[in-house]
N, CA, C and O atoms as a MOPAC input file, in Angstrom:
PM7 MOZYME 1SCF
protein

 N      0.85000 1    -1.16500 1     0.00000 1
 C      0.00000 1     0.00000 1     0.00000 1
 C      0.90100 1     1.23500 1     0.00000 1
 O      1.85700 1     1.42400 1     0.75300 1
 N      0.49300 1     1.96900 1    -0.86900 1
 C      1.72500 1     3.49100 1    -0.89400 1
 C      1.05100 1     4.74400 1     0.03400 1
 O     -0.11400 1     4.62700 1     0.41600 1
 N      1.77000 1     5.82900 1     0.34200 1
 C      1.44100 1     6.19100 1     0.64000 1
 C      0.35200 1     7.49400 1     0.93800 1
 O      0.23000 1     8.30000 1     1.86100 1
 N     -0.38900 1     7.24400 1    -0.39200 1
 C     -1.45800 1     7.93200 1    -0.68200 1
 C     -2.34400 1     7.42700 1    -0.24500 1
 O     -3.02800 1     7.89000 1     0.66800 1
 N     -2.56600 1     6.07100 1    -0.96500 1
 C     -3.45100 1     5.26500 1     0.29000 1
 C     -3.85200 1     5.22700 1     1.41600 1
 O     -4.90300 1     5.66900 1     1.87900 1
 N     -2.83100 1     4.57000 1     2.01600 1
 C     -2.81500 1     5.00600 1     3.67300 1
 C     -3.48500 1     6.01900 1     3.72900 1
 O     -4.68300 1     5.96500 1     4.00800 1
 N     -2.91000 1     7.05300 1     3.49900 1
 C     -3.52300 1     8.79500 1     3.58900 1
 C     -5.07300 1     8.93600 1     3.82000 1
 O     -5.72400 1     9.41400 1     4.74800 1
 N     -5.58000 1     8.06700 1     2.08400 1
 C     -6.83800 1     8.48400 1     2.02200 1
 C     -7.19800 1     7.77000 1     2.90200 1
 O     -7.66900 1     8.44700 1     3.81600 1
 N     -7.22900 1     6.10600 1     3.21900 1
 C     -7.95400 1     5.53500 1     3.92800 1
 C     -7.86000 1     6.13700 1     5.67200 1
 O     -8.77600 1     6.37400 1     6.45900 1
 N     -6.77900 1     6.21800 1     5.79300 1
 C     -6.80200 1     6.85200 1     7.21100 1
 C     -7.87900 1     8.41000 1     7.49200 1
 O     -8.54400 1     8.75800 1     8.46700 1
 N     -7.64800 1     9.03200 1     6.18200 1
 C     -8.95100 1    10.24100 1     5.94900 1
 C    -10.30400 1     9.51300 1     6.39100 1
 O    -10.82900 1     9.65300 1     7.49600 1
 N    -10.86000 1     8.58700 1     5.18800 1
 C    -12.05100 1     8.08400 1     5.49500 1
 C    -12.22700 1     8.12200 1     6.44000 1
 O    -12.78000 1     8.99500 1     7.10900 1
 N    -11.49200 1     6.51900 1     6.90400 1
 C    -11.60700 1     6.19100 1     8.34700 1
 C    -11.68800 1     7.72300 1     9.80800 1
 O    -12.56900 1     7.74200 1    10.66700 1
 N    -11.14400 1     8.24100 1     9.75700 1
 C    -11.25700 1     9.46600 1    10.26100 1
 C    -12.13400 1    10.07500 1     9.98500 1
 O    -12.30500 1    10.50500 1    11.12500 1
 N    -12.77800 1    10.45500 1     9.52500 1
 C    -13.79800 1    11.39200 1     8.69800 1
 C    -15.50800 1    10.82400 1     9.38400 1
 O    -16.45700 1    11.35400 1     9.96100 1
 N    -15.21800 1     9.76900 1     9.00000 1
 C    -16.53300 1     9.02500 1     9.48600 1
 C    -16.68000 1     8.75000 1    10.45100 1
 O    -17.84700 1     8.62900 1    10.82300 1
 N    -15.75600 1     8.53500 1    11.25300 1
 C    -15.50400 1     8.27200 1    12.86700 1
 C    -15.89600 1     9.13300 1    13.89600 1
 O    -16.37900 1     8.97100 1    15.01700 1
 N    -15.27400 1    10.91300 1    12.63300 1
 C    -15.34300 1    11.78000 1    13.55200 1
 C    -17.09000 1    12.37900 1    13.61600 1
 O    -17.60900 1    13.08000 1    14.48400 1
 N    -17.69400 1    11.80800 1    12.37500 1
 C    -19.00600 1    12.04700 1    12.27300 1
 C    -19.72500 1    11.38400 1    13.21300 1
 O    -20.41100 1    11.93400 1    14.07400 1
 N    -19.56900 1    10.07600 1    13.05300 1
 C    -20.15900 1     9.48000 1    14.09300 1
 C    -20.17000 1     9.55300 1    15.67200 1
 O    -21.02500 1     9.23800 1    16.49900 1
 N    -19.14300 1     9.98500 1    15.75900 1
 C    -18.62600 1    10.41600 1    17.70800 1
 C    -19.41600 1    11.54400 1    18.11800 1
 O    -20.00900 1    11.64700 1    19.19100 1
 N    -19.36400 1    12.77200 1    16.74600 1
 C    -20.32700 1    14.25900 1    17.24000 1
 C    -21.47500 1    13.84200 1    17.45000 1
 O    -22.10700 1    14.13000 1    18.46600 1
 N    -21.99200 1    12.96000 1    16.33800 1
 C    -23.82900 1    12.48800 1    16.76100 1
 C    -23.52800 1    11.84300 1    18.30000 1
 O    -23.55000 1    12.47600 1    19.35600 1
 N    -23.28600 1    10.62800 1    18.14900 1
 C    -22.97100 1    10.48100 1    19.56200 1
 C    -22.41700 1    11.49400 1    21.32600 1
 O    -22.67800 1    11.33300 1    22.51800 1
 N    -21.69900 1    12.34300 1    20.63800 1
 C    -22.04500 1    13.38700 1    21.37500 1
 C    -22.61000 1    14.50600 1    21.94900 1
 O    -22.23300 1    15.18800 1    22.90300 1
 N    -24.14100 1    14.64500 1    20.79500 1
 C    -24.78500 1    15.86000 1    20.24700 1
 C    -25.79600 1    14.77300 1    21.48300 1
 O    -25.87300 1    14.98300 1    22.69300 1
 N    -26.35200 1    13.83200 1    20.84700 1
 C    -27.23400 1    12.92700 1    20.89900 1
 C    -27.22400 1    12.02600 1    22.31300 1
 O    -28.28300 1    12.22300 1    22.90900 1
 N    -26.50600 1    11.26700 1    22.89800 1
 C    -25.55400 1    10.73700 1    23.79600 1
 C    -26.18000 1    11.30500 1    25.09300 1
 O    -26.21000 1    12.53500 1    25.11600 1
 N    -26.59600 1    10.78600 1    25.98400 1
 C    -27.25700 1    11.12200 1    27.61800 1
 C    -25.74900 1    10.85600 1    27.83400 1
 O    -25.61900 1     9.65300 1    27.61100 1
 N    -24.63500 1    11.34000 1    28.13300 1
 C    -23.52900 1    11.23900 1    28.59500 1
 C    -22.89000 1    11.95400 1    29.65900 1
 O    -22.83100 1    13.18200 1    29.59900 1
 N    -22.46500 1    11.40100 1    30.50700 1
 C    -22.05000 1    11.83000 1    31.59700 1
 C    -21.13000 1    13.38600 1    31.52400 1
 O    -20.59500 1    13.39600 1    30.41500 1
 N    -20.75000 1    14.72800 1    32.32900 1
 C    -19.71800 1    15.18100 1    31.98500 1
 C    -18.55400 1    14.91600 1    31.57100 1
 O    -18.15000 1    15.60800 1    30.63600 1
 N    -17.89100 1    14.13700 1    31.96900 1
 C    -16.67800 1    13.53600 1    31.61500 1
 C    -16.56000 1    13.38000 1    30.08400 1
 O    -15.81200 1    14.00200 1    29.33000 1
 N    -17.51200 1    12.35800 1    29.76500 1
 C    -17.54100 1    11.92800 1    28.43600 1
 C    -17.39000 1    12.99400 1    27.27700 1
 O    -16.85100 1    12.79800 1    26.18800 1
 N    -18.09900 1    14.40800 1    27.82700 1
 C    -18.53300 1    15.52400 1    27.16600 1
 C    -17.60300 1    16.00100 1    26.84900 1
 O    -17.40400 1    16.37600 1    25.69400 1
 N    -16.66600 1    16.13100 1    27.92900 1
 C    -14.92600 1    16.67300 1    27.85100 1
 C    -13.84000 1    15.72300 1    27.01300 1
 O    -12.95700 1    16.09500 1    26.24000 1
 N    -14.17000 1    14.48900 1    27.39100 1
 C    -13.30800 1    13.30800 1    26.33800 1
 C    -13.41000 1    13.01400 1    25.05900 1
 O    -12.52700 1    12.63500 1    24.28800 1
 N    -14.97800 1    13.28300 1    24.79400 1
 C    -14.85900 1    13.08200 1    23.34300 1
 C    -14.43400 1    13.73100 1    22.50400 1
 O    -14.19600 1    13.09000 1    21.48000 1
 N    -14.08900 1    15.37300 1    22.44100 1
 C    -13.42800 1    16.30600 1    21.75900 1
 C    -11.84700 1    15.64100 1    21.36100 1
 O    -11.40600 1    15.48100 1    20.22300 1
 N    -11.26200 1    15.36500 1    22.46900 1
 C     -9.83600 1    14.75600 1    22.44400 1
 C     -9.98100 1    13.58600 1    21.52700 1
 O     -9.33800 1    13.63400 1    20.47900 1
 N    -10.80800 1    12.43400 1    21.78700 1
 C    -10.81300 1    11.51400 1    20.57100 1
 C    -10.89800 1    12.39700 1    19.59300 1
 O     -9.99000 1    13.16900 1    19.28900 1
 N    -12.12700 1    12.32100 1    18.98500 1
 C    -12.39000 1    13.00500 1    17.85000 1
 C    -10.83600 1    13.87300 1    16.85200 1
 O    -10.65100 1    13.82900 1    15.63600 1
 N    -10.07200 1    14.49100 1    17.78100 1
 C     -8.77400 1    15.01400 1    17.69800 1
 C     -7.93900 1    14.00900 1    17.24100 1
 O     -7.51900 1    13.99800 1    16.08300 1
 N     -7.65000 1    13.11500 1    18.11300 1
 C     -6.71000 1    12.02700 1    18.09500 1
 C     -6.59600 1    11.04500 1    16.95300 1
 O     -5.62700 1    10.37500 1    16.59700 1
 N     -8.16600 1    11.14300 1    16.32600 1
 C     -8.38000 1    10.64100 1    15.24300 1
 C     -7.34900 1    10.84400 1    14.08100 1
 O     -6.61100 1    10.03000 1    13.52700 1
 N     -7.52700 1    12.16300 1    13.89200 1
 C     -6.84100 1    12.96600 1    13.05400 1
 C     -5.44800 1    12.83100 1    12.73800 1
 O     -4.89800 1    13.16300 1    11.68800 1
 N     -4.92200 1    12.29400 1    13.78700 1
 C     -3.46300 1    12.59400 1    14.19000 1
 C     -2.64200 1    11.77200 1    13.34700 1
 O     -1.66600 1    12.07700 1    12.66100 1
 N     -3.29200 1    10.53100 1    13.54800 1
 C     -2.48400 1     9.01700 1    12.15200 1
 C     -2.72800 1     9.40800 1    10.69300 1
 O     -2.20100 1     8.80800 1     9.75500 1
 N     -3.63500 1    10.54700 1    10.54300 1
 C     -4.17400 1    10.37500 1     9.37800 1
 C     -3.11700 1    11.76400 1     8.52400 1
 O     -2.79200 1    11.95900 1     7.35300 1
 N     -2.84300 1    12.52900 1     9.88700 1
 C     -2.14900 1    13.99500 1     9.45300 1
 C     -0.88800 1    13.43200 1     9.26900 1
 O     -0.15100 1    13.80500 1     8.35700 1
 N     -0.56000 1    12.49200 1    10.13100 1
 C      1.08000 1    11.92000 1    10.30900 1
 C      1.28000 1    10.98100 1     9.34200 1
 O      2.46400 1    10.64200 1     9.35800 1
 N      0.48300 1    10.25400 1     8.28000 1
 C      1.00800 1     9.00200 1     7.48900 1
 C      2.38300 1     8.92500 1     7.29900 1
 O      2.80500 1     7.80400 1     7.58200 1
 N      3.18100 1     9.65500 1     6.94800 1
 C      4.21700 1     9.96100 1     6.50000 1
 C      5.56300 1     9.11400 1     7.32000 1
 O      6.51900 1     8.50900 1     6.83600 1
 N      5.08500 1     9.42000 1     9.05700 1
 C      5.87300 1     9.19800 1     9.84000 1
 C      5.17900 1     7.50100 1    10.34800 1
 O      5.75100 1     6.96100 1    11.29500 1
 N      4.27600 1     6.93700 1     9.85000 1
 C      3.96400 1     5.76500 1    10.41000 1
 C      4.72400 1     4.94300 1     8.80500 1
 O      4.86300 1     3.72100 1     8.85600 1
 N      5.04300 1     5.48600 1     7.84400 1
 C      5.53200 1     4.82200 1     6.54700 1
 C      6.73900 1     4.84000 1     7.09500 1
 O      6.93200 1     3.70600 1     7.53300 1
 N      7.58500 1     5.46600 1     7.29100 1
 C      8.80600 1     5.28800 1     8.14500 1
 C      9.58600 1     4.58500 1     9.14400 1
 O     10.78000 1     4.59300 1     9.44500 1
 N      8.27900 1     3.80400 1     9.68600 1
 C      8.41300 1     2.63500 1    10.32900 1
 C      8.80400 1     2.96200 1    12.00400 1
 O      8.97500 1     2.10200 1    12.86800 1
 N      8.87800 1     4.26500 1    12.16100 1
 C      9.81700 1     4.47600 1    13.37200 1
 C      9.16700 1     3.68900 1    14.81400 1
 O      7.95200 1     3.49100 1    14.81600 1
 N      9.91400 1     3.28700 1    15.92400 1
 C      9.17500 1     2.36300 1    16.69000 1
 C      8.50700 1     3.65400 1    17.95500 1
 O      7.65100 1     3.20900 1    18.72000 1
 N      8.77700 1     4.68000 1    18.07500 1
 C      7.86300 1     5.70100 1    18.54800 1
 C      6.58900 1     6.33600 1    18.31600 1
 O      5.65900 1     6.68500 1    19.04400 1
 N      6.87700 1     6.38800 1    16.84500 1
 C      5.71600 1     7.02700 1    15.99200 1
 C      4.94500 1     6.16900 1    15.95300 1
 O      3.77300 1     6.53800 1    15.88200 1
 N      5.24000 1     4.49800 1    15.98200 1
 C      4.30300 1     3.41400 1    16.19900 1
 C      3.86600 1     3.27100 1    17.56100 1
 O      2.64400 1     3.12300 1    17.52900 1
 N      4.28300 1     3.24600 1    18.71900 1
 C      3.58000 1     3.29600 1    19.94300 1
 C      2.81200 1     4.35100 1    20.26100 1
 O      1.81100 1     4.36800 1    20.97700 1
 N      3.54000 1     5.56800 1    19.46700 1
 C      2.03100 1     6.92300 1    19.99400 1
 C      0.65300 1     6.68400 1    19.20400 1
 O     -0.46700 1     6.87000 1    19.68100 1
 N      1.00300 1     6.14600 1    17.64200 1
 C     -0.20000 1     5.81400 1    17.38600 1
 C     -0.70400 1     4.78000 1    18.13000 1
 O     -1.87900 1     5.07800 1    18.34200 1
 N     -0.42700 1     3.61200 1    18.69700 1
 C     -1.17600 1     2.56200 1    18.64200 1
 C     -1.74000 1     2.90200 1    20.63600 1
 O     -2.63900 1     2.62000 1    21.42700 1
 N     -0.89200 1     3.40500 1    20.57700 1
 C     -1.27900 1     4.04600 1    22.27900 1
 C     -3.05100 1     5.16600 1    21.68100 1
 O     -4.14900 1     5.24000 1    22.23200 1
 N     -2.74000 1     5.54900 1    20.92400 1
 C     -3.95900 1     6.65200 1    21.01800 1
 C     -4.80500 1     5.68200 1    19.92500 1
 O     -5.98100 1     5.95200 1    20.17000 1
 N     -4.79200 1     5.16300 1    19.36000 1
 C     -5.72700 1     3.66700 1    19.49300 1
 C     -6.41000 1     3.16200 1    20.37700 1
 O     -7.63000 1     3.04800 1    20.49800 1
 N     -5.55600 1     2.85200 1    21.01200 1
 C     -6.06900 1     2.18700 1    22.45800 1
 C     -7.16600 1     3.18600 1    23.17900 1
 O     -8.36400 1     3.03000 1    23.41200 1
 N     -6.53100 1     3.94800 1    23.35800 1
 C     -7.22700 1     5.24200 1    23.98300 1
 C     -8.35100 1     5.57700 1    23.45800 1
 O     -9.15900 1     5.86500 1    24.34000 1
 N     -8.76100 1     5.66900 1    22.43500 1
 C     -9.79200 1     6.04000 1    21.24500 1
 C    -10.84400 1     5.28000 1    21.64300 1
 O    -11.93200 1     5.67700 1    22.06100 1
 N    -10.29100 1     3.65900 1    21.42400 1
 C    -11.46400 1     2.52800 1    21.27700 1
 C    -11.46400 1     2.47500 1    22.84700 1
 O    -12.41800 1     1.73300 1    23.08500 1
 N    -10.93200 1     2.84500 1    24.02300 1
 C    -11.47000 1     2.66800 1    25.46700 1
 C    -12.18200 1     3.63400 1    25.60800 1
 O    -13.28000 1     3.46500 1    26.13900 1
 N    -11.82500 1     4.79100 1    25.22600 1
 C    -12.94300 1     5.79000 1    25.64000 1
 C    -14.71600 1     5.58300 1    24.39000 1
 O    -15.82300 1     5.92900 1    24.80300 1
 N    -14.56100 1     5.17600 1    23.43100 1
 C    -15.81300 1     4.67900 1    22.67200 1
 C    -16.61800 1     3.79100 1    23.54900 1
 O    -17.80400 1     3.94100 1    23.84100 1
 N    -15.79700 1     2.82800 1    23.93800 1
 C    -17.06800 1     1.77400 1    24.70500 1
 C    -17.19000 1     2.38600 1    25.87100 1
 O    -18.37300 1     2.44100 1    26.20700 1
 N    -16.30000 1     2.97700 1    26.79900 1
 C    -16.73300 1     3.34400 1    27.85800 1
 C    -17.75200 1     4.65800 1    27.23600 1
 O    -17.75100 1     5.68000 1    27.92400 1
 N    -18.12100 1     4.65700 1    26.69100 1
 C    -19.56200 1     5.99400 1    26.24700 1
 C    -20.61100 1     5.22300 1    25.79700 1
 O    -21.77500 1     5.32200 1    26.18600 1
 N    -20.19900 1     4.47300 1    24.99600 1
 C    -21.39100 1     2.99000 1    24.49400 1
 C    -22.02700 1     2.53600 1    25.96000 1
 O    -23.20400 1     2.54300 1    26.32000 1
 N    -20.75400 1     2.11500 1    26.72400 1
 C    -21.15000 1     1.28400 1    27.93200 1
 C    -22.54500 1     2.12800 1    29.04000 1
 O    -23.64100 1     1.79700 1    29.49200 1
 N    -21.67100 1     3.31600 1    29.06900 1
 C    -22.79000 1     4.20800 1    29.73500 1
 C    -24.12700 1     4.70200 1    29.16900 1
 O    -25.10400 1     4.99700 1    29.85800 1
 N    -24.04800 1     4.76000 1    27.71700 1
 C    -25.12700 1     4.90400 1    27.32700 1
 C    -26.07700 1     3.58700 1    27.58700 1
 O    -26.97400 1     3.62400 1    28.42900 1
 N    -25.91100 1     2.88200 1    27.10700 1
 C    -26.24800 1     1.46800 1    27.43300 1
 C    -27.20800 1     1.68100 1    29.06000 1
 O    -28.43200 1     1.68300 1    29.19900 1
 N    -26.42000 1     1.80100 1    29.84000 1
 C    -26.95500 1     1.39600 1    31.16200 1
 C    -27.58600 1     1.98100 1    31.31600 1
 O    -28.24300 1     1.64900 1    32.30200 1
 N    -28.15300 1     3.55000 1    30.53600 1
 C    -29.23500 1     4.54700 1    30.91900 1
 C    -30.43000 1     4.00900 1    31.12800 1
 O    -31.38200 1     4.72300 1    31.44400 1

């Protein structure tokens, strides 16, 4: 995959994610917390998609900050799913 690819797909993927999180946050009986966290995802999203360049590079930093704010992303999603849920 070159790195235009990546690019776009990481766009998509971003793009739609970030659509979906605002409804979820517009929409969302969510606790304060959540209200304050989801801006930062939504952000964080962005970040692999602005950086392709430096994840083609292979570097083993640029790979743990992404995959760290991965992590982070998809824990804070279910923990908002989760709470919505229990309403």
């Amino acid at each position: 995959m070159t790195l235009s690819h990546a690019r776009r797909n990481q766009l998509i993927i971003a793009g739609v994610s970030s659509v979906l999180l605002a409804i979820l946050w517009v929409i969302g009986d969510l606790p304060r917390s959540m209200h304050y966290a989801l801006p930062f995802v939504i952000f964080a999203l962005w970040i692999p998609a602005v950086l392709a360049h430096k994840q083609r590079d292979g570097g083993v930093r640029w790979n743990t900050l992404f995959g760290v704010l991965g992590i982070a992303v998809v824990i804070v999603v279910i923990r908002a799913v989760w709470l919505m849920g229990r309403s």
